[in-house]
Structures are given as C-alpha cells and as structure tokens.
N, C-alpha and C positions, 0 to 999 in steps of 0.2 A: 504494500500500500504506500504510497508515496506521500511526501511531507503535507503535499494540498490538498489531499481526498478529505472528500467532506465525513467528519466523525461522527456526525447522525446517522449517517449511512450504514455503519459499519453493524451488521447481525454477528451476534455470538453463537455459539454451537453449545448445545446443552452438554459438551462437552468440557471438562475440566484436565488441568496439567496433572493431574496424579491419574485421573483416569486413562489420560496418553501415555504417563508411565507407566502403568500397571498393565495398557496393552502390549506397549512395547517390551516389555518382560515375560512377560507371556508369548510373544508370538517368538520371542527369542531362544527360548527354553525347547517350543516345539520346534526349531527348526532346528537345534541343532551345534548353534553357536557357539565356537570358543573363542572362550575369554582369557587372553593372557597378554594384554595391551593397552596395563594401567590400570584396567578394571576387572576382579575376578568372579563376576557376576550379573548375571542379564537384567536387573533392576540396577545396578551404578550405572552400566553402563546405555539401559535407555534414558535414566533421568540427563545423564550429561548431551546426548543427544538430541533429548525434549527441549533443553537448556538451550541449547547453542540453535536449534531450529527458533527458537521465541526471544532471540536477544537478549538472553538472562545471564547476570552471573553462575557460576557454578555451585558457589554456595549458598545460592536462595534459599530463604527462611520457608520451613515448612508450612508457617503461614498463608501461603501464597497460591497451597496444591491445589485449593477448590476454586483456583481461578479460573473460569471458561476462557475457552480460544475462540478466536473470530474460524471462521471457515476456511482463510486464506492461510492462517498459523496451522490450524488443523493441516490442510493438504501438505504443509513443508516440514511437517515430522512425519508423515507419514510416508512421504519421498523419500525420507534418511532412513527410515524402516527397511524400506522395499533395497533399498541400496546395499543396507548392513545384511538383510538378508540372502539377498540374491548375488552379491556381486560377494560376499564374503569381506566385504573391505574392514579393517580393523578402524575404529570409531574415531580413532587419533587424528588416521586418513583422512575420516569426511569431517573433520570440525575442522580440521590444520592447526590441533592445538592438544600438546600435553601436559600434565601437571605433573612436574617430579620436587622433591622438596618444598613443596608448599609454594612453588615457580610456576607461571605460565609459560612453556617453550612452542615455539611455530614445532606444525611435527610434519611431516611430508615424507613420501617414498625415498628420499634421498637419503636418509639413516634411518635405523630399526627406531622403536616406539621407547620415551625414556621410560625405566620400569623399574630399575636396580634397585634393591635395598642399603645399595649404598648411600642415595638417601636419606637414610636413619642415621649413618655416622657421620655425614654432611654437618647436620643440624646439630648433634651433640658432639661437635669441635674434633669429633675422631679420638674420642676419649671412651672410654678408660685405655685405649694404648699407642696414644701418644707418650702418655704419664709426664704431663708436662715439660715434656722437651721442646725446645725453640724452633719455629719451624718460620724461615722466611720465602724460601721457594718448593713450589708443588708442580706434580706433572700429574693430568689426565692423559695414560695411553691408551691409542682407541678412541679416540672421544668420542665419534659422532654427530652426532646435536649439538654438541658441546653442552649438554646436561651434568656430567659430573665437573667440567671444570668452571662450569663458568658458576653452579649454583656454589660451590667452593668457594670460590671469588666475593660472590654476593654474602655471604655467613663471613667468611674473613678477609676482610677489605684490606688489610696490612700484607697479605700474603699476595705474592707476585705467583699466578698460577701460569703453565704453559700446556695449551692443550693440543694434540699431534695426531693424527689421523694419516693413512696412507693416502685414503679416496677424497679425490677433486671434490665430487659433488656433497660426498659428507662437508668438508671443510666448508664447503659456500653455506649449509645450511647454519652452520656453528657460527660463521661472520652475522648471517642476520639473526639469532637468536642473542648473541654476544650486544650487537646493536641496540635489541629489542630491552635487552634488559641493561645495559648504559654499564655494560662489565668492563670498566677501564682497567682492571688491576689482571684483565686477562690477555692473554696472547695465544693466536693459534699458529700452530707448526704444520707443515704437511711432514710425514715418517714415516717409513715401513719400520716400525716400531722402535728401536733406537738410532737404526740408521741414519738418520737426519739430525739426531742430537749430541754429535760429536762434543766431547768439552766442556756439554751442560750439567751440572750435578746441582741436586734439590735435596730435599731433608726427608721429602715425603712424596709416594709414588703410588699413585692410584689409579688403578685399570681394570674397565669391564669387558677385553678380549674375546674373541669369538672362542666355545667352548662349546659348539654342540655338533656333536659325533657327526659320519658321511651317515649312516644309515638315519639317523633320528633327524638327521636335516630332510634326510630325502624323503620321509613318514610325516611329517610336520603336518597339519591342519593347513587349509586353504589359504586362511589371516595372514598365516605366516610369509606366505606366496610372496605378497607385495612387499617385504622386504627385501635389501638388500642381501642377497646369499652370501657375502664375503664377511658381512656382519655378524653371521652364525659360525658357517663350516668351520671345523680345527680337525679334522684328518679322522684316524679309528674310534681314537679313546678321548676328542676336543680338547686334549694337550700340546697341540702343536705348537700353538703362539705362547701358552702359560712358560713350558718348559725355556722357549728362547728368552721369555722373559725374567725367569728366574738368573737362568746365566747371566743377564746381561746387565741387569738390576742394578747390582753395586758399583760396575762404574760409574755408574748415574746416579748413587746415593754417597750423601754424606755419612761421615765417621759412624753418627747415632743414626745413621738414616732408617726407613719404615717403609715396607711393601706392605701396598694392602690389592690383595687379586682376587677376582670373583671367577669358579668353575661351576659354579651351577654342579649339574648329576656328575660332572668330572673329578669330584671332590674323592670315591673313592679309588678310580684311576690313579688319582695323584699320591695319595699315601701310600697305595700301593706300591709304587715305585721310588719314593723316597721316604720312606718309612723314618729313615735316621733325621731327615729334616725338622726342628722345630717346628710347627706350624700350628697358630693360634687357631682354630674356627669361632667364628662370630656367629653369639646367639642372638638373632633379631627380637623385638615383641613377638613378630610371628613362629621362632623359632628360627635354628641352623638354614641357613639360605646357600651353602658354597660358598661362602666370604674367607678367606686366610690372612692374617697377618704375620708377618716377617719383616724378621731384624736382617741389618746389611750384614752384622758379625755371624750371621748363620749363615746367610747365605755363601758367604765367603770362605767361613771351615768346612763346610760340604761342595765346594765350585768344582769340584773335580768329579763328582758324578754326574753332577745337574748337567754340567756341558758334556758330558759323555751321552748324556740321554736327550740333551738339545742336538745336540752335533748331527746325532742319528737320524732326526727327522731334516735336514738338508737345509 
C-alpha cells in the first residue's frame, strides 16, 4: 500500500498475526521442514517470517498477536509461506536478515546462515577461559558474514579484530554487514586460512571452519542446498581444515595465546586422534555444542603429531 492510499479504505481480515503464526507453524510441521538456520523450530521460525512480511521488529510484544492484517499483509506472509515451503529456502534467505549475538547481520546465499554458539562466549567476554589475560588482537578464521568477528568487535570495542575468509563473495558480504553495523575496530582479510597472514600474531583465535563430513554434506536437507558447499565440506571425518589449523595456530598466537574451534559431530573424530591433546569442550546453556578450547603451550608440546596428521590430508 503506498504512502497516499486512502486509510478509510483499507479492510482488515478477520484474520490476526498469531493466527498467521500458528498457520504458518502448522503448515511447516506438515510439510516437512528443517530447521537448522537460527531457528530450531516451525513457530520461531514462522513468527520471524510473519514479522519481516508486516514491517515489524523481531521482538514484538506479545501484545500485538490479536492484531488483524489488512488482506494485502495477509497475501505477503503467505507468499513467504509458499516460498519457505516449496522452494525449501532457509528463512535467513527470504528476510536477508540474521540475528547472531543479539546483532542484526544482512544474510544472503553468499555465506552459510550465522548460527554458532559461539555467540554465547561473544557476549560473556570468552570467559571463564580467557581467565583474564590481556587480549589486544583477535582473528575470526573463516568468517563469512563476518558474524563472529565483527559481533566480537561490537562487545569489545578496544580489541582490534581481523576477520579472513578464502571466498570473494563471503568477504563482500562481511564489508557490508561490517558497514551495517559501523565495526570500525574491525578489519577483513581474504586467507586460505593462515596463508595470507604471514607475520600476524593475536592473543586470541577464533574459528567456525567447515566441519561437516563428504557423506553428511552430501545427505544434508534441501535448506542446506542454498548454501555455500565450501562452507560445510572438510573431507571423511570434517577435520580437514580443524587439523591444519591446529598446526598452524601458534605461529599466529601469542606466548598466552587461546584457540577457540568449533567441530560440530567432529568433536569425537578429533579426540580420537589426538587423544594426548588438552582440549577444553565448552558447555553451552544448551549443553556440549563441539566448541574446544586451546592453549598455544599445548598446542606446541604436541606440534609434532598435529602436523603429522595435518600434513597427511595435503
């Protein structure tokens, strides 16, 4: 409806926004839908939907549910319906908008959907294991979106973050989400993961690496389709990139420095094979997610296996 349409005119539908949510959860349930793209459920994910169809913030007061739609709001949730239904598109897609750390980022096919639970140790400073050590520089590898470095940035404005990505198109989405959110204290790299950051050493290194197996990439749900595939694959066991990152870690940490790395189901992969490694796992609110934390002095009294077992995959 455009700024000049006459507002007498306008008929409502005996129709309410909780009622378009409770269809749109409903028809989501029966059809089939996964959910693994910020929302793990066909009611979050119609209300953000409903939301973004009627120019509403995301956190609308429940207040508001028994509000009718005009006819014309009705027909443009129900076009995002038939969308998320049929075309499988993951919701990120059709809003062009994700919420990771309590952040609005643009989300678009150009990097995977931001999701990580590393979000939770964003916001609580990366404590309890940092244990108040000084941290002036951080690297996001992998970035993507630039969701983990730039929300980084935003929670510690004093910390100079650098976030590095291999792929073009990731990076261009990371400058205007960087934009979007006025992250001056951020900088983005292109890397095929430390190759481009010769020389650079940071105190703290944070990466959500692709980590999900050839065969469970190739099984994945439709959703997952519209992402980028370089985003997920890491080879048999999705230790391909973790392991060269482990090797290559400590030249690029300081004395105290701190790896923090997300394998997702690769998590028991990983023990398996460096069993002798220290390796923290991080209990979320929701529980063990795949998150490990590592000291640079560990990684460094075990370099002689890690790179035996990095080497190996080429």
């Amino acid at each position: 409806m455009s700024g000049s349409a006459n507002l007498t005119a306008v008929q409502f539908e005996q129709v309410s926004i909780i009622d378009l949510i409770r269809y749109g959860g409903s028809r989501f349930n029966e059809s089939g839908l996964t959910f693994g793209h910020s929302y793990d459920n066909a009611l979050d994910e119609a209300t953000q939907l409903v939301l973004h169809a009627l120019h509403l913030p995301h956190d609308l007061s429940p207040v508001y549910g028994t509000s009718r739609v005009t006819a014309e709001e009705k027909a443009r949730v129900l076009a995002l319906f038939e969308r998320r239904i049929g075309e499988r598109v993951p919701a990120a897609y059709l809003t062009g908008e994700a919420w990771f750390a309590g952040l609005s980022f643009k989300s678009d096919r150009r990097a995977l959907v931001p999701r990580s639970p590393i979000a939770e140790l964003i916001t609580s400073g990366f404590e309890p294991w940092l244990g108040g050590r000084e941290v002036e520089r951080v690297l996001d590898l992998c970035t993507g979106s630039g969701c983990i470095a730039i929300a980084t940035g935003h929670y510690h404005p004093y910390w100079q973050v650098d976030g590095a990505d291999i792929n073009d198109d990731a990076l261009s989405l990371a400058h205007e989400n960087k934009a979007r959110l006025h992250a001056d204290n951020v900088t983005l790299r292109k890397s095929d993961l430390f190759k481009g950051l010769q020389g650079e050493v940071y105190d703290l290194i944070v990466t959500n690496p692709p980590y999900v197996t050839n065969d469970e990439t190739d099984a994945l749900p439709k959703e997952y389709s519209y992402e980028p595939d370089l985003g997920l694959r890491a080879g048999d066991d999705g230790l391909d990139l973790a392991l060269k990152i482990l090797r290559d870690a400590p030249d690029h940490l300081s004395e105290n420095g701190l790896l923090i790395c997300e394998v997702g189901e690769a998590e028991q992969a990983l023990v398996a094979l460096l069993p002798e490694l220290p390796m923290a796992w991080v209990e979320f609110k929701v529980g063990q997610m795949g998150i490990f934390v590592v000291e640079r002095s560990d990684m460094v009294e075990h370099h002689a296996r890690i790179k035996e077992l990095a080497d190996a995959r080429g």
